[in-house]
C-alpha positions as a LaTeX table, in Angstrom:
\begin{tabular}{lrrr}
\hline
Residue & $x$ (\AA) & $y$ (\AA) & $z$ (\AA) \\
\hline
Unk1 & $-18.06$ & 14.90 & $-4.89$ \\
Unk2 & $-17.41$ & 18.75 & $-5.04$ \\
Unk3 & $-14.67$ & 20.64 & $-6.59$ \\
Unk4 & $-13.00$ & 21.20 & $-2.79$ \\
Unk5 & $-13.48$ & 17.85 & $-1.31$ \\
Unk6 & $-11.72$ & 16.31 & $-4.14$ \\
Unk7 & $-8.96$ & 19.04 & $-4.01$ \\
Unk8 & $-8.70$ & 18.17 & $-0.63$ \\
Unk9 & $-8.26$ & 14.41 & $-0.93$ \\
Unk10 & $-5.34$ & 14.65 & $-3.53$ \\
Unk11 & $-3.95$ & 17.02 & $-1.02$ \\
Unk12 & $-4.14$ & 14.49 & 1.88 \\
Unk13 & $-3.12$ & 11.49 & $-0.36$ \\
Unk14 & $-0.02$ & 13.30 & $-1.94$ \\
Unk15 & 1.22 & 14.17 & 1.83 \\
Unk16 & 0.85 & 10.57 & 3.02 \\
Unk17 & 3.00 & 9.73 & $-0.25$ \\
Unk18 & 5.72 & 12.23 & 0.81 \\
Unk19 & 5.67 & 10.82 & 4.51 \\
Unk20 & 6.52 & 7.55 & 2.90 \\
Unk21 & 8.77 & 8.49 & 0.13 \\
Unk22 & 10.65 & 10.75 & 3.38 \\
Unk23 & 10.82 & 7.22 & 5.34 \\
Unk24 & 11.99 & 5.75 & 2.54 \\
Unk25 & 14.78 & 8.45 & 2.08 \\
Unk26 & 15.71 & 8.03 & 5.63 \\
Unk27 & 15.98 & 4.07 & 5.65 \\
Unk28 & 17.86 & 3.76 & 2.53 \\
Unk29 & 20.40 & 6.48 & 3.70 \\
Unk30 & 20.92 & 4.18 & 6.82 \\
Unk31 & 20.42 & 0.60 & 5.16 \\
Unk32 & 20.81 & 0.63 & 1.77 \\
Unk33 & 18.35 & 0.12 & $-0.94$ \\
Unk34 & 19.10 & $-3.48$ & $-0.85$ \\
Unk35 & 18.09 & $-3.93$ & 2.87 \\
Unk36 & 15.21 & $-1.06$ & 2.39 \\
Unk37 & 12.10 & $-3.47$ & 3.02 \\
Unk38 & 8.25 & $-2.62$ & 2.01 \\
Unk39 & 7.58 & $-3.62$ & 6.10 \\
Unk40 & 10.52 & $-2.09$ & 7.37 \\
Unk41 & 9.25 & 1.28 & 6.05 \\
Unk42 & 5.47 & 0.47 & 7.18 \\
Unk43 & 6.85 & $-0.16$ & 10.26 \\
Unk44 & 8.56 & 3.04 & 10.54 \\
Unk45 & 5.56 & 5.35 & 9.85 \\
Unk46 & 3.25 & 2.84 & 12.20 \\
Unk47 & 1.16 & 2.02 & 9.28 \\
Unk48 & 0.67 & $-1.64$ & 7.47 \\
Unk49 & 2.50 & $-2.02$ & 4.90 \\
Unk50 & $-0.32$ & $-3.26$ & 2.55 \\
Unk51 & $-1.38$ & 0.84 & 2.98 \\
Unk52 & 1.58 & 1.31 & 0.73 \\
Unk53 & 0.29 & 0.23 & $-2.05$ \\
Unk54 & $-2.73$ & 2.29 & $-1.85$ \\
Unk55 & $-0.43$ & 5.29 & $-2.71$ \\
Unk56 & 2.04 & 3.31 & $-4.77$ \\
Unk57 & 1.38 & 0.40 & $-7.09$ \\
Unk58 & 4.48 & $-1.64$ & $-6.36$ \\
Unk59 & 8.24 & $-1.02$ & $-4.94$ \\
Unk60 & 9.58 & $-0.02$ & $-8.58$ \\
Unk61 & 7.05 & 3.04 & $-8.66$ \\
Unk62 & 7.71 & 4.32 & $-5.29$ \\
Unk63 & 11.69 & 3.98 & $-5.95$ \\
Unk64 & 11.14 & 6.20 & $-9.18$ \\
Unk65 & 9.07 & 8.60 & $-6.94$ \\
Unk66 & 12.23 & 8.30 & $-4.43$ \\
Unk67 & 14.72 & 9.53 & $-7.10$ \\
Unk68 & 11.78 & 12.41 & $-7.88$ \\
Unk69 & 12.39 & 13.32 & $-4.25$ \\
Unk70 & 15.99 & 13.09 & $-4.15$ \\
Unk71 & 16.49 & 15.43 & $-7.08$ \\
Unk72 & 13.83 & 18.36 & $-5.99$ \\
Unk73 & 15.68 & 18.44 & $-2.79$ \\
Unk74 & 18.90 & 18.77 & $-4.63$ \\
Unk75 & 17.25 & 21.32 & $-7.11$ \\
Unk76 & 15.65 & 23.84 & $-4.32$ \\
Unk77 & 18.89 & 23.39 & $-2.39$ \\
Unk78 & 20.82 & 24.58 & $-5.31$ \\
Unk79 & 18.64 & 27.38 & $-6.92$ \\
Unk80 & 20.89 & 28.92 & $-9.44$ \\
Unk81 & 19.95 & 33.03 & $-9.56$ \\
Unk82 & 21.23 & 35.82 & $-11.45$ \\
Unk83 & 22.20 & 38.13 & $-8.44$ \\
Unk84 & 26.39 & 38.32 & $-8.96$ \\
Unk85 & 27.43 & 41.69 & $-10.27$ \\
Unk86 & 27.78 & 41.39 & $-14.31$ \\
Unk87 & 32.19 & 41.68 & $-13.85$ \\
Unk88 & 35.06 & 39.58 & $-13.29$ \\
Unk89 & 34.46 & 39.51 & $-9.82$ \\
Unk90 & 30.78 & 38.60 & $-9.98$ \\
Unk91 & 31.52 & 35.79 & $-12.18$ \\
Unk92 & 34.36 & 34.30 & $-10.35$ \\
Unk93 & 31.34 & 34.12 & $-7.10$ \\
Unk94 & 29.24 & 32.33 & $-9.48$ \\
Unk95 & 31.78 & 29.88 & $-10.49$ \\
Unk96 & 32.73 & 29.11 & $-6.63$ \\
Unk97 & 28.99 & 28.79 & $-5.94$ \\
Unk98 & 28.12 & 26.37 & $-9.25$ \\
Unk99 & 31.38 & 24.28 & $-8.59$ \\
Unk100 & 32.33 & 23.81 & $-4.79$ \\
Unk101 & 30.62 & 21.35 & $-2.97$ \\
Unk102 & 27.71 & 22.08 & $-0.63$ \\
Unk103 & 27.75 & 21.97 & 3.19 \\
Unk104 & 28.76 & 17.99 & 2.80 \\
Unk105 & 25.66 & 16.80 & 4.37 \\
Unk106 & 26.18 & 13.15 & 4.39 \\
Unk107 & 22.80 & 12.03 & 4.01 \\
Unk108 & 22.04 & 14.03 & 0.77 \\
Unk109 & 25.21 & 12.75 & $-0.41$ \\
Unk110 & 24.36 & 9.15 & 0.31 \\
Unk111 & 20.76 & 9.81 & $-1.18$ \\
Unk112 & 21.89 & 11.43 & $-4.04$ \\
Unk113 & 25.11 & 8.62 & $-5.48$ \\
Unk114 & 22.56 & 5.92 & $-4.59$ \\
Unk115 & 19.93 & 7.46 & $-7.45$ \\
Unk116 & 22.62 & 8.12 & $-9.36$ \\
Unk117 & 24.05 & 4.77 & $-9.12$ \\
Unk118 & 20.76 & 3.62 & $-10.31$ \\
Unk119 & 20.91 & 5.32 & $-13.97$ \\
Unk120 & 23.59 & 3.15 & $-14.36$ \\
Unk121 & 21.24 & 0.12 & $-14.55$ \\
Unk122 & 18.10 & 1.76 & $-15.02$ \\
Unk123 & 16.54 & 3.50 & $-18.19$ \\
Unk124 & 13.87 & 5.52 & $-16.48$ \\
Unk125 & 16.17 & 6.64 & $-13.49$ \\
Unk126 & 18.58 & 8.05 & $-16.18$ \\
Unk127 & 16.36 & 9.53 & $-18.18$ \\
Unk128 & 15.21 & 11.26 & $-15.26$ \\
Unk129 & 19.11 & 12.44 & $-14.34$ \\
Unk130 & 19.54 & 13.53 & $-17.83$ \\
Unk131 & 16.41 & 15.69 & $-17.49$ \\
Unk132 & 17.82 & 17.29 & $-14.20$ \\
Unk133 & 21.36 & 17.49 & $-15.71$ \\
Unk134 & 19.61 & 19.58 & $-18.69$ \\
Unk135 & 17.51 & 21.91 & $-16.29$ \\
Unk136 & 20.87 & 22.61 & $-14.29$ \\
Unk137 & 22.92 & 22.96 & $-17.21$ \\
Unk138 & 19.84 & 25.30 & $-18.80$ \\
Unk139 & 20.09 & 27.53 & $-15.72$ \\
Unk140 & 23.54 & 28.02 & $-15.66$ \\
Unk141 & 23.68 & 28.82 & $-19.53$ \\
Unk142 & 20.81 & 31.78 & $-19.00$ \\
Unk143 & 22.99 & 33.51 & $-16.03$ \\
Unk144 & 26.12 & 33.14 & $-18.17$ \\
Unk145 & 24.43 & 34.77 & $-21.52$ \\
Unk146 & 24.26 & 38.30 & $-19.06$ \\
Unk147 & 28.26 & 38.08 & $-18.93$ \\
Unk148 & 28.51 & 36.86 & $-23.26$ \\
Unk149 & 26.58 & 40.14 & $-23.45$ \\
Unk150 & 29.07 & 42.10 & $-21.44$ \\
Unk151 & 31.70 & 40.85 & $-23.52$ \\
Unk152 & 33.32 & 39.07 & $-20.23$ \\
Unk153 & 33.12 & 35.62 & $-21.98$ \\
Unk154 & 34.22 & 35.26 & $-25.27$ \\
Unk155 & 35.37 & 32.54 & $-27.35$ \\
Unk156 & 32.20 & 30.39 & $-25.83$ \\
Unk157 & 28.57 & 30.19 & $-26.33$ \\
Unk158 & 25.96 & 29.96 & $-23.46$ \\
Unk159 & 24.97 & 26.40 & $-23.80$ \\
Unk160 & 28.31 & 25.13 & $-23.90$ \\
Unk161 & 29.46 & 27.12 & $-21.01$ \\
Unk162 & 26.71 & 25.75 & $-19.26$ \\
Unk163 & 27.69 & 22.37 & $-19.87$ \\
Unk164 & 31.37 & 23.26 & $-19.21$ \\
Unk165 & 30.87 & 24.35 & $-15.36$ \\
Unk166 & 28.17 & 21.62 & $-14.78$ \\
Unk167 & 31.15 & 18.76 & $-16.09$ \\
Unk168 & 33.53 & 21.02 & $-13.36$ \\
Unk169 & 31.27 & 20.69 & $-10.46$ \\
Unk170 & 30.04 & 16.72 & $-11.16$ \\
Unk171 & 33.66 & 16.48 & $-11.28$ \\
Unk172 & 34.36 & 18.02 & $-7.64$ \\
Unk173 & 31.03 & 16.56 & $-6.47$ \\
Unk174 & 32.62 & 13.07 & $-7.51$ \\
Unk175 & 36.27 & 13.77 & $-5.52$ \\
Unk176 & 34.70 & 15.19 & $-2.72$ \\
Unk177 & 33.18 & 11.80 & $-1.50$ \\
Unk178 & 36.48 & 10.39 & $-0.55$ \\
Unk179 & 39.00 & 13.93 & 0.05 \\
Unk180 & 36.58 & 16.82 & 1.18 \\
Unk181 & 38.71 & 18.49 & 3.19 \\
Unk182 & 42.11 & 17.36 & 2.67 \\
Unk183 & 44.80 & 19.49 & 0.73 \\
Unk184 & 44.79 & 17.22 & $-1.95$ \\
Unk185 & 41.02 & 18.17 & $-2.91$ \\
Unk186 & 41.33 & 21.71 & $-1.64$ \\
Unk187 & 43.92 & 22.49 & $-5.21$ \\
Unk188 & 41.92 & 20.53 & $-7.38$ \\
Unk189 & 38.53 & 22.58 & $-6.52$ \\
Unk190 & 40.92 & 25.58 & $-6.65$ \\
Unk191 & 42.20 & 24.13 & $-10.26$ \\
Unk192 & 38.50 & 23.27 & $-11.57$ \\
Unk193 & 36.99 & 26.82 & $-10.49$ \\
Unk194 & 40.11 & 29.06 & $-11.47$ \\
Unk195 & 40.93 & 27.16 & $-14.71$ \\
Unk196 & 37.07 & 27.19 & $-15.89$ \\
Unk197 & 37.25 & 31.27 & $-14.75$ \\
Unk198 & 40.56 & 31.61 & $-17.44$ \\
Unk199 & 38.92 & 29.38 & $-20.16$ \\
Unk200 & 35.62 & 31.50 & $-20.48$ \\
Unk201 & 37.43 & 34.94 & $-19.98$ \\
Unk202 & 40.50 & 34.17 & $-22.64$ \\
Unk203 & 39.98 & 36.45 & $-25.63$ \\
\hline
\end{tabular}
């Protein structure tokens, strides 16, 4: 087999995996993972489901795989950049954009608590959170060492900081299941952004 044709086959194999790991996504998001069948997926991609398990070796694999998928969405959704102006202003934008919710797509939000509620019971699924928390938590801490250096935080190192917003924005993430939109969650995404703003500015 040449160098190509083999490059080629991976390629076709990995997007039949991500046509059934996105059926999978779907199906759970309406269903449940309980109710989320081997056959019931098969069925939705008009293949049989004993083709699965050509591209997964059980249900346990491709529901690791599905929390893989869940979290890349959630991490090229969410790119964290440097581009806010290095001042108070640019790192108030920063804070709004790292703690308030995103456009409350339901689905994601499903998708993403149902993983979640998996590390709960699961050591590989929270291993695999913990490794996403980190990245997060690594990118925030490398766009908040520009504003240590400018002397605009103070009395907190980068890592910390990091870890700091990140605990604000699970915390909004959390509320915003149950009160996006209402008053009530409106002043305590204003209290979480503006009293993580006057923590890392106080001198």
């Amino acid at each position: 087999m040449t160098a190509r044709k083999k490059v080629d086959i991976e390629a076709k194999q990995d997007s039949k995996r991500r046509k059934i790991l996105q059926a999978y996504y779907e199906l759970v998001a309406e269903d449940g993972l309980e109710n989320c069948s081997m056959a019931k997926i098969a069925k939705k991609i008009g293949i049989p489901s004993s083709l699965i398990f050509h591209y997964f070796t059980n249900k346990q694999e491709m529901t690791y795989s599905l929390v893989d998928y869940v979290l890349e969405l959630c991490e090229g959704k969410d790119t964290i950049t440097s581009d806010y102006p290095v001042d108070e202003r640019g790192l108030r934008q920063f804070l709004e954009f790292m703690i308030k919710p995103g456009s409350g797509d339901n689905t994601e939000d499903i998708m993403f608590f149902a993983c979640k509620t998996m590390a709960f019971r699961d050591d590989v699924v929270r291993e695999k959170f913990r490794q996403h928390d980190n990245r997060i938590i690594d990118s925030c801490s490398d766009v908040i060492k520009q504003y240590i250096e400018a002397g605009i935080v103070a009395n907190i190192n980068a890592p910390d900081a990091g870890l700091m917003i990140c605990a604000a924005e699970t915390a909004v993430k959390d509320m915003a299941d149950d009160y996006r939109g209402e008053d009530q969650f409106k002043r305590f995404l204003e209290y979480q952004i503006t009293s993580t703003y006057d923590f890392l500015t106080k001198k």
